[in-house]
Structures are given as C-alpha cells and as structure tokens.
N, CA, C and O of each residue as an XYZ file, in Angstrom:
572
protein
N      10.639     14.749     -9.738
C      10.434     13.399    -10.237
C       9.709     12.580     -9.166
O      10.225     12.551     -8.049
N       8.649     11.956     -9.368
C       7.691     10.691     -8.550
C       8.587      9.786     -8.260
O       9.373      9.285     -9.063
N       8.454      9.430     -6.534
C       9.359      8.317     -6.354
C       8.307      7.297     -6.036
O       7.358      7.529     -5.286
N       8.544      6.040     -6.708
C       8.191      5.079     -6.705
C       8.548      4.067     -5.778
O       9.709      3.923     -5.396
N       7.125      3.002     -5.207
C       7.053      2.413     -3.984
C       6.122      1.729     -4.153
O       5.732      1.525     -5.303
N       5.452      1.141     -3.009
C       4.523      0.280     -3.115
C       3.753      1.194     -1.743
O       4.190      1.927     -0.856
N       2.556      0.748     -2.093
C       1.530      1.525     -0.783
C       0.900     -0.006      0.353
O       0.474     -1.033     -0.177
N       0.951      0.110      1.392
C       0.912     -1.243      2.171
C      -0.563     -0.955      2.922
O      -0.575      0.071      3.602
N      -1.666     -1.644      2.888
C      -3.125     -1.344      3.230
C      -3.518     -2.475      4.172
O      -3.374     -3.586      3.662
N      -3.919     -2.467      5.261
C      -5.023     -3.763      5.367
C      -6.543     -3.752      4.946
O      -7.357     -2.849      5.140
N      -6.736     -4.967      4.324
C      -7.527     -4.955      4.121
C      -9.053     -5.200      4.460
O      -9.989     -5.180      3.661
N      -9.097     -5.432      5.795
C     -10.360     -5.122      6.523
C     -11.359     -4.630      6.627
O     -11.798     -5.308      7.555
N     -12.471     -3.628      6.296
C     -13.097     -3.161      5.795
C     -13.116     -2.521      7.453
O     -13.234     -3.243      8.443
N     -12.964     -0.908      7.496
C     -13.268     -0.404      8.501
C     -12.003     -0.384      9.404
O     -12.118     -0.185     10.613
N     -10.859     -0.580      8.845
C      -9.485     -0.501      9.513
C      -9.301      0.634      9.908
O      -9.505      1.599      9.171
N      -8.892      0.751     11.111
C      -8.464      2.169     11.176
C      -7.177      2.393     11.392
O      -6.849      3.263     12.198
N      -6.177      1.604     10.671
C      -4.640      1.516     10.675
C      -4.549      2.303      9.080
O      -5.114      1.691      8.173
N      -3.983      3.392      8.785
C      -3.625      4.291      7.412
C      -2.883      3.554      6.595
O      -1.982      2.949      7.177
N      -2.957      3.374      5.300
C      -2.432      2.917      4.622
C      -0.457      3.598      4.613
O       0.065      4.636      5.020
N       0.019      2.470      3.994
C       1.916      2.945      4.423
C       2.310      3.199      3.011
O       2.007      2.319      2.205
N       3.111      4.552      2.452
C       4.023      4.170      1.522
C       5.556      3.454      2.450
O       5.942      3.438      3.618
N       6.003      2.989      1.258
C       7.175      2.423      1.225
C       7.427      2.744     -0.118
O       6.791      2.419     -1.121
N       9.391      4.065      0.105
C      10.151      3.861     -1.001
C      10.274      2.438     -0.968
O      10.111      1.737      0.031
N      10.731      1.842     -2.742
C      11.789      1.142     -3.237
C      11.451      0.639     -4.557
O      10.391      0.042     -4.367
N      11.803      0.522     -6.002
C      11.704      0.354     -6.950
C      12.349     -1.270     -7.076
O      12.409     -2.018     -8.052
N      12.697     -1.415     -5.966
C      12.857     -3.253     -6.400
C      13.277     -3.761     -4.895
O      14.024     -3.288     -4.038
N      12.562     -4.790     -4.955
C      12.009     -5.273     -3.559
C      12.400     -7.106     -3.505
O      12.598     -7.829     -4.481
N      12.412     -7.331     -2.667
C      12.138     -8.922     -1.935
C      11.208     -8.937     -1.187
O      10.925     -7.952     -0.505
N      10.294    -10.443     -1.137
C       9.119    -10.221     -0.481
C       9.736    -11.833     -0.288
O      10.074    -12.560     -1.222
N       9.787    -12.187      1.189
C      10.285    -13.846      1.737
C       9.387    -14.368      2.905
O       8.897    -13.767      3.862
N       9.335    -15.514      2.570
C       8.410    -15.958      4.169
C       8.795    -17.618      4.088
O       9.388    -18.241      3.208
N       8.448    -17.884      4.852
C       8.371    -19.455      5.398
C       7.154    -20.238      4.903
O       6.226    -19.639      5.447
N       6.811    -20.881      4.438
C       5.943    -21.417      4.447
C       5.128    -22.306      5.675
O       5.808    -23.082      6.346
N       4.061    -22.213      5.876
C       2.911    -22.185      7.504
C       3.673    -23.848      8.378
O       4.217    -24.191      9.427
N       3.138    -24.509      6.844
C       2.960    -25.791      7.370
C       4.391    -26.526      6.814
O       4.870    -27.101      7.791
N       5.012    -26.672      5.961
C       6.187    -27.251      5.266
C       7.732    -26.521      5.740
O       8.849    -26.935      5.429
N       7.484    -25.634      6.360
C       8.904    -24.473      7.186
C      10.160    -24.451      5.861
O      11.358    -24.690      6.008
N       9.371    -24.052      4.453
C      10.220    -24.163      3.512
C      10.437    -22.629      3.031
O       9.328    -22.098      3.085
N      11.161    -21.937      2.698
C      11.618    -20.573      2.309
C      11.504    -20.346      1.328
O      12.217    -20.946      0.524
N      10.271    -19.070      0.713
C      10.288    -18.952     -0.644
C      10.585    -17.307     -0.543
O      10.113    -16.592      0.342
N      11.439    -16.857     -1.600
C      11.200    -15.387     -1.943
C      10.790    -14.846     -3.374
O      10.993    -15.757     -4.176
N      10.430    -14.030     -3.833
C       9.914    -13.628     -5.029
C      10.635    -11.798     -5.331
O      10.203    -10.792     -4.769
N      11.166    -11.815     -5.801
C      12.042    -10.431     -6.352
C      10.446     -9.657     -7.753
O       9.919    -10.212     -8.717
N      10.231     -8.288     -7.158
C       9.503     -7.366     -7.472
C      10.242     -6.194     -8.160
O      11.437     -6.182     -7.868
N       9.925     -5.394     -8.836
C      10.439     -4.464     -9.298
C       8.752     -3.370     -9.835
O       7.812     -3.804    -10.501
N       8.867     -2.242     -9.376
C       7.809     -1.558     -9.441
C       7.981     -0.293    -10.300
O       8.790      0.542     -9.897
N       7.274     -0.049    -11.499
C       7.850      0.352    -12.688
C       7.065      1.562    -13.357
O       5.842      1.522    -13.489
N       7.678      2.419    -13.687
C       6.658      3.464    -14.294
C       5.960      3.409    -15.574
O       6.801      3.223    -16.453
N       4.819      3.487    -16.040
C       4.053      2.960    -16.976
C       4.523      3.855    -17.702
O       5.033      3.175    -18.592
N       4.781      5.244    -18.045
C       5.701      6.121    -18.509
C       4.364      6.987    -19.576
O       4.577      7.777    -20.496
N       2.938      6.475    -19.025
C       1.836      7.522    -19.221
C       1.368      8.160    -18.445
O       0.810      7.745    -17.429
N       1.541      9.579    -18.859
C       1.201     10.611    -17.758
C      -0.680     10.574    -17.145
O      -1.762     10.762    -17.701
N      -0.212     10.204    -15.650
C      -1.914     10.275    -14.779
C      -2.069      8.224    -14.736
O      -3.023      7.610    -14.258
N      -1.263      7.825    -15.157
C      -1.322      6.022    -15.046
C      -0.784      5.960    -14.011
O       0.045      6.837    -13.766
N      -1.040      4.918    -13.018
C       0.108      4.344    -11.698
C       0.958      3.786    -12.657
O       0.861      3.597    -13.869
N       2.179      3.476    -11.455
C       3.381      2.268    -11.703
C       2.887      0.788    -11.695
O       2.081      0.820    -10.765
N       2.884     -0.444    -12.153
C       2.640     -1.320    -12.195
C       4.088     -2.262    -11.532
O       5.292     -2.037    -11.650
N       3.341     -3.369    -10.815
C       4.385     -4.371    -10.442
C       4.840     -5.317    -11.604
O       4.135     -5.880    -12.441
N       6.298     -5.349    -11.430
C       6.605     -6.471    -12.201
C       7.303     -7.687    -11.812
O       8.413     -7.418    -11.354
N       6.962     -9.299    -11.840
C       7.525     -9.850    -11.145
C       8.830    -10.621    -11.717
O       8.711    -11.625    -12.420
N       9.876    -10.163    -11.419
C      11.199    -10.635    -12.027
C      11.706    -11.979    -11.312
O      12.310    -12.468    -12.267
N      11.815    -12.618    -10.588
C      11.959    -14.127    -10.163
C      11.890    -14.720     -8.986
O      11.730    -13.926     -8.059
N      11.968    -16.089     -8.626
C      11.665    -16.675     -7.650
C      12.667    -17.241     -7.480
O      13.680    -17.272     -8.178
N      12.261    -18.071     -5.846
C      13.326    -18.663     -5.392
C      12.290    -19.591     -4.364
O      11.460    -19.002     -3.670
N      12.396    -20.872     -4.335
C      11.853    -21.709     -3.346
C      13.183    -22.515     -2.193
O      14.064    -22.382     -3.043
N      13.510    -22.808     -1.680
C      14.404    -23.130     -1.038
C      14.011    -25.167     -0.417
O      13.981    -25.759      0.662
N      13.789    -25.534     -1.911
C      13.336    -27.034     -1.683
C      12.173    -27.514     -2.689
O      11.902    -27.138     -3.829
N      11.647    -28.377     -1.944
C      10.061    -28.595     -2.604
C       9.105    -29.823     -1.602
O       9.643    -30.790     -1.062
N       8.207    -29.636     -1.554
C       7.731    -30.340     -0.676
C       5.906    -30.638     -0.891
O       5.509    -30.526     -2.051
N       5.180    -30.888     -0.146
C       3.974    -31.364     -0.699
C       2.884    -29.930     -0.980
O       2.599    -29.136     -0.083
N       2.406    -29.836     -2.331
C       1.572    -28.988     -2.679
C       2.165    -27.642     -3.124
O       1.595    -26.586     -3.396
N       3.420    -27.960     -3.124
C       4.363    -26.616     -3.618
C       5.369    -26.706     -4.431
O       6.339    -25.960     -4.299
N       5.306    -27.513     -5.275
C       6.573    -28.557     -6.090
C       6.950    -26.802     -7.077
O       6.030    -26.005     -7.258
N       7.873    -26.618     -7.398
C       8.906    -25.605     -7.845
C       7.706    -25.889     -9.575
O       6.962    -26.857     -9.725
N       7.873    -24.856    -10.493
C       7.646    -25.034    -11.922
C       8.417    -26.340    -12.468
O       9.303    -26.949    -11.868
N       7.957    -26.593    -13.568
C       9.133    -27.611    -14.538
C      10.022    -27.104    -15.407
O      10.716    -27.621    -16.282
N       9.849    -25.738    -14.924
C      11.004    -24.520    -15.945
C      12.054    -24.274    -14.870
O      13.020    -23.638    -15.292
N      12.103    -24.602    -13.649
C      12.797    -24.209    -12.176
C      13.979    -24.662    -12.503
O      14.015    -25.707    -13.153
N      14.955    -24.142    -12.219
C      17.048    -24.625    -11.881
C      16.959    -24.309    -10.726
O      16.451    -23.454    -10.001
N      17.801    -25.528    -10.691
C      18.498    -25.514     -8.860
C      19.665    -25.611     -8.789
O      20.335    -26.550     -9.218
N      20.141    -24.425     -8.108
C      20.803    -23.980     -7.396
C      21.401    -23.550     -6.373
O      20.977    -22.526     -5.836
N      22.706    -24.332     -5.775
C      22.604    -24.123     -4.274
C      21.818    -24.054     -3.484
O      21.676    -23.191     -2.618
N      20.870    -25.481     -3.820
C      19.798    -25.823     -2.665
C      18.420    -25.123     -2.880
O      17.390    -25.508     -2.327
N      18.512    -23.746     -3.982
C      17.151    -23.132     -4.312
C      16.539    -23.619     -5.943
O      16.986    -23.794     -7.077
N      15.464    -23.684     -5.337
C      15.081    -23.753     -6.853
C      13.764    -22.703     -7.477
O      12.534    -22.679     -7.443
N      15.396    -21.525     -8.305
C      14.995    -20.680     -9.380
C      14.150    -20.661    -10.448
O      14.248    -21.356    -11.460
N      13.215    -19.750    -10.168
C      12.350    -19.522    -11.657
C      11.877    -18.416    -11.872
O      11.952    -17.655    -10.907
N      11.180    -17.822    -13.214
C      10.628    -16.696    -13.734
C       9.137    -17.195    -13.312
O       8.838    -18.346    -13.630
N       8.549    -16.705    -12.883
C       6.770    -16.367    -12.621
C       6.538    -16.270    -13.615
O       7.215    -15.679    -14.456
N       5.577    -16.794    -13.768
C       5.086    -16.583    -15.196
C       3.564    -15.455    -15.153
O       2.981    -15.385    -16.235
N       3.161    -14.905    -14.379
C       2.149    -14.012    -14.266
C       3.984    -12.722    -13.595
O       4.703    -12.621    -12.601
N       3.808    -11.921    -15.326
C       4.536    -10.812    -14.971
C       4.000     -9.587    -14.491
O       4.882     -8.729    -14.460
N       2.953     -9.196    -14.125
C       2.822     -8.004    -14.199
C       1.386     -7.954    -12.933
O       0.434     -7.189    -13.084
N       1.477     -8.656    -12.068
C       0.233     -8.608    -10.976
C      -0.428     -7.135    -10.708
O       0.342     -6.221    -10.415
N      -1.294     -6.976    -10.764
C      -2.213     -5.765     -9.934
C      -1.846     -5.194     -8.992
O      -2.017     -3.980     -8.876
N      -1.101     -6.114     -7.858
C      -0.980     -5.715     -6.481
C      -0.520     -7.568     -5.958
O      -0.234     -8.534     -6.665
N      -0.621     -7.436     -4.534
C      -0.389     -8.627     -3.745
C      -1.443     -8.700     -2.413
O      -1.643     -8.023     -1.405
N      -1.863     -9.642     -2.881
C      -2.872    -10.181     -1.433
C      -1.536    -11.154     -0.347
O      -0.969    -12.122     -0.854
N      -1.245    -10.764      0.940
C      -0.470    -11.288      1.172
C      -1.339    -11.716      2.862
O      -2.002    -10.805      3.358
N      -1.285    -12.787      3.462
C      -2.708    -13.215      3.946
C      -1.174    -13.177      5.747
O       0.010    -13.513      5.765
N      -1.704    -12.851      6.401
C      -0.353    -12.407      7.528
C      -1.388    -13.084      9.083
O      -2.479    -12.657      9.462
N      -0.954    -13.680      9.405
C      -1.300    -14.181     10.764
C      -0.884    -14.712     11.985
O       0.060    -15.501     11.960
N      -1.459    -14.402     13.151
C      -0.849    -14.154     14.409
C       0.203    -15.631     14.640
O       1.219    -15.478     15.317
N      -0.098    -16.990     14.064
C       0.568    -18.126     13.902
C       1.632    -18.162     13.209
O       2.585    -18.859     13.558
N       1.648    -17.414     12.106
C       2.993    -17.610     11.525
C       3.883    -16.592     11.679
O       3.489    -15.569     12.239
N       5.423    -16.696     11.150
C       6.252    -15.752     11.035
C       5.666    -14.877     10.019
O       5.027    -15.168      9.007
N       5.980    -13.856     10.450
C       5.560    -12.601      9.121
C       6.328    -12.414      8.051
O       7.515    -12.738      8.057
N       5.544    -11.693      6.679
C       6.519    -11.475      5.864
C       8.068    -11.315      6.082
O       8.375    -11.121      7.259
N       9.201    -11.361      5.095
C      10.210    -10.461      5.446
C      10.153     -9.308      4.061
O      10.095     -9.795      2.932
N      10.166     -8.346      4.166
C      10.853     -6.704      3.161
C      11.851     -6.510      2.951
O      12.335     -5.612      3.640
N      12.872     -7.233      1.826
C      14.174     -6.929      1.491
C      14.503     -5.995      0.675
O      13.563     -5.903     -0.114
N      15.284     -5.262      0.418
C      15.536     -4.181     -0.131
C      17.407     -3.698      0.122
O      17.996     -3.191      1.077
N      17.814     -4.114     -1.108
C      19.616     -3.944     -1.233
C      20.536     -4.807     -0.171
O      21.597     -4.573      0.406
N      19.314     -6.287     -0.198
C      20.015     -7.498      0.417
C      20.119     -7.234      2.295
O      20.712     -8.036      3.017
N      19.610     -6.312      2.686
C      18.900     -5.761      3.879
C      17.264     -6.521      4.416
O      16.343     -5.815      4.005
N      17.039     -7.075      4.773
C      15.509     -7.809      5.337
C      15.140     -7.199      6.620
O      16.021     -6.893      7.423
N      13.782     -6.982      6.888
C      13.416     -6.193      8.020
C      11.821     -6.980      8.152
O      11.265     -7.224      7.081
N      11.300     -7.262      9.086
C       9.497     -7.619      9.208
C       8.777     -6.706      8.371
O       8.809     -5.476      8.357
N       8.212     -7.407      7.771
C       6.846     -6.165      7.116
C       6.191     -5.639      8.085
O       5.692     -4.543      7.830
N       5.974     -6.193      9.443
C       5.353     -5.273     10.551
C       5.957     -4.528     10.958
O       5.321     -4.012     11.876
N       7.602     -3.749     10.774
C       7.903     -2.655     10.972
C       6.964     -1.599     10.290
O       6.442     -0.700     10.948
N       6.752     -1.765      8.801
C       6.070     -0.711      8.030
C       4.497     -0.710      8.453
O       3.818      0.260      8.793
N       4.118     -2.051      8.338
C       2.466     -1.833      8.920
C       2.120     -3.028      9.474
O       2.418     -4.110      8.967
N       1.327     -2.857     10.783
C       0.862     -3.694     11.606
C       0.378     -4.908     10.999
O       0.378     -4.750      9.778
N      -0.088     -6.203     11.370
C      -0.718     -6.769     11.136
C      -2.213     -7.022     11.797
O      -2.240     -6.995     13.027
N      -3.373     -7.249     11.155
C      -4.778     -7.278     11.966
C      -5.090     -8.472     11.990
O      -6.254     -8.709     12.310
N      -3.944     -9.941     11.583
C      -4.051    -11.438     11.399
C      -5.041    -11.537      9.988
O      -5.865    -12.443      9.857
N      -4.898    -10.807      9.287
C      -6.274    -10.866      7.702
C      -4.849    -11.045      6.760
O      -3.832    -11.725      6.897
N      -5.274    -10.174      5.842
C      -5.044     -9.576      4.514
C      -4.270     -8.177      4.613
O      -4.814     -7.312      5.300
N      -3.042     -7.868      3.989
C      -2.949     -6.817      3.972
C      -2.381     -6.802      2.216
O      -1.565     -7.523      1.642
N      -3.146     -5.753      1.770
C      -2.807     -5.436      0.290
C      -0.946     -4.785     -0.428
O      -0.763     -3.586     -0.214
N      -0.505     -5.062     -0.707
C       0.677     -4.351     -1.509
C       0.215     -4.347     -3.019
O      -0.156     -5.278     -3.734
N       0.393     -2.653     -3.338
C      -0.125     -2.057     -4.823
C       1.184     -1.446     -4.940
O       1.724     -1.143     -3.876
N       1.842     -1.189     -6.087
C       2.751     -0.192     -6.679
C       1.992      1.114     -6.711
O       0.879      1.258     -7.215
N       2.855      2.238     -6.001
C       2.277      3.445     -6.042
C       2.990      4.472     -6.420
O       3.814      4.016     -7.213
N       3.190      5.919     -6.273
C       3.473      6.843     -6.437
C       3.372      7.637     -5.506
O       2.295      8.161     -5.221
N       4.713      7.914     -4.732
C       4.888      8.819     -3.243
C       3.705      9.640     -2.952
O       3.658     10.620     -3.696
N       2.534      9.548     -1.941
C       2.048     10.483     -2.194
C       2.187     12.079     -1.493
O       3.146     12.131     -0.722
N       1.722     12.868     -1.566
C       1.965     14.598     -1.350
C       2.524     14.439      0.158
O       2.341     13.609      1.050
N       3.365     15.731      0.017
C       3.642     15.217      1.455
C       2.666     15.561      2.782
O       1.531     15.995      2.584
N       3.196     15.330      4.210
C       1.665     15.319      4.729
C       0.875     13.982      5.070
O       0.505     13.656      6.198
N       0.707     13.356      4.044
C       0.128     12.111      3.741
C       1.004     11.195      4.223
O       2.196     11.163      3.917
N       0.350     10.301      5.114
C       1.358      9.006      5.519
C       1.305      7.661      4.299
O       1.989      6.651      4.464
C-alpha cells in the first residue's frame, strides 16, 4: 500500500538541496505572522484520489487565527473560541502550498499528532519559496 505525504521542494530554480518526502496523511502547518506576531494554523489532510496512476490531492480541513489584526481580519463565517478564531477555508482542495520562508522570520512549524517540530528540520531554507505538494512515498533509494 502507497504511503501518503507531502514532498517538500525549494523552489529556486537550480537548487541543489533534493526535494524531502515527509510521511503524514494529516498535518498542521503554523507560523507567526512577520509583522502583526499573530498565530495562524491551518489543518491539511492529504488524500488518495482513489484513481489508479493520479497523485493524492491536499485537502484543507480548517483554520485557526489566534486574534485579528490589520489586513488579516478572520472570515465572517469565523467562531471564536478560546481566543482563536475558527474557520473552514473555503478553497478545499489546493494544488500544493507556496510557503514564502525567510532568514527574518520564525519558520514554519510541522505538526503532526499535536507534536510541532521547524519545517527546517525536514528541509533547509534558501530565504525564497519552498513548495509543499501531496505525494506518494517515493521508491526506496530516493530521498
């Protein structure tokens, strides 16, 4: 059986850092925000299209902002709760994640079974872009 993950890339053109799997079929992705030091996380779940030779597709199951502040005001569908304010994304099913990582800010965090770790444990940062796609373990061998 294919274990399902997300594949972690930078996106640089000419990187010579290998792209990362990462097991996990349902994920947290948290950070701070640069300028407002406000806490948002977004809960992922990465899913098998269940057609044979298709990738897994991301699906985004909910949010969490931890406030609201200028240029980031929560949906008008948002509940708050204990200080967060909950919502469904309304773009379910993203391509992948452009997640933009730089030497100024704190880095992602990678949660997984309420466990958080730096996304720069799994792959460096080059201060750009680094891509997250839903993938399919690849052969072994392959990093």
């Amino acid at each position: 059986m294919p274990v399902l993950g997300v594949c972690l890339a930078l996106a640089a053109s000419g990187s010579t850092v290998p792209p990362v799997f990462v097991p996990a079929e349902r994920f947290t992705l948290a950070w701070t925000h640069s300028i407002e030091k406000v806490r948002w996380e977004e809960d992922y779940a990465v899913v098998a299209t269940g057609v044979a030779g298709q990738p897994p597709v991301l699906q985004a199951l909910g949010a969490r902002v931890r406030g609201s502040a200028a240029g980031m005001e929560p949906p008008d569908d948002a509940v708050l709760r204990n200080g967060w304010y909950e919502y469904t994304p309304r773009m379910w099913t993203p391509q992948g994640l452009r997640l933009t990582r730089s030497p100024y800010t704190a880095d992602y965090a990678w949660c997984v079974g309420g466990r958080c770790e730096l996304l720069a444990q799994w792959l460096p940062s080059d201060g750009g872009v680094t891509l997250l796609t839903p993938c399919i373990q690849p052969p072994t061998g392959a990093r």
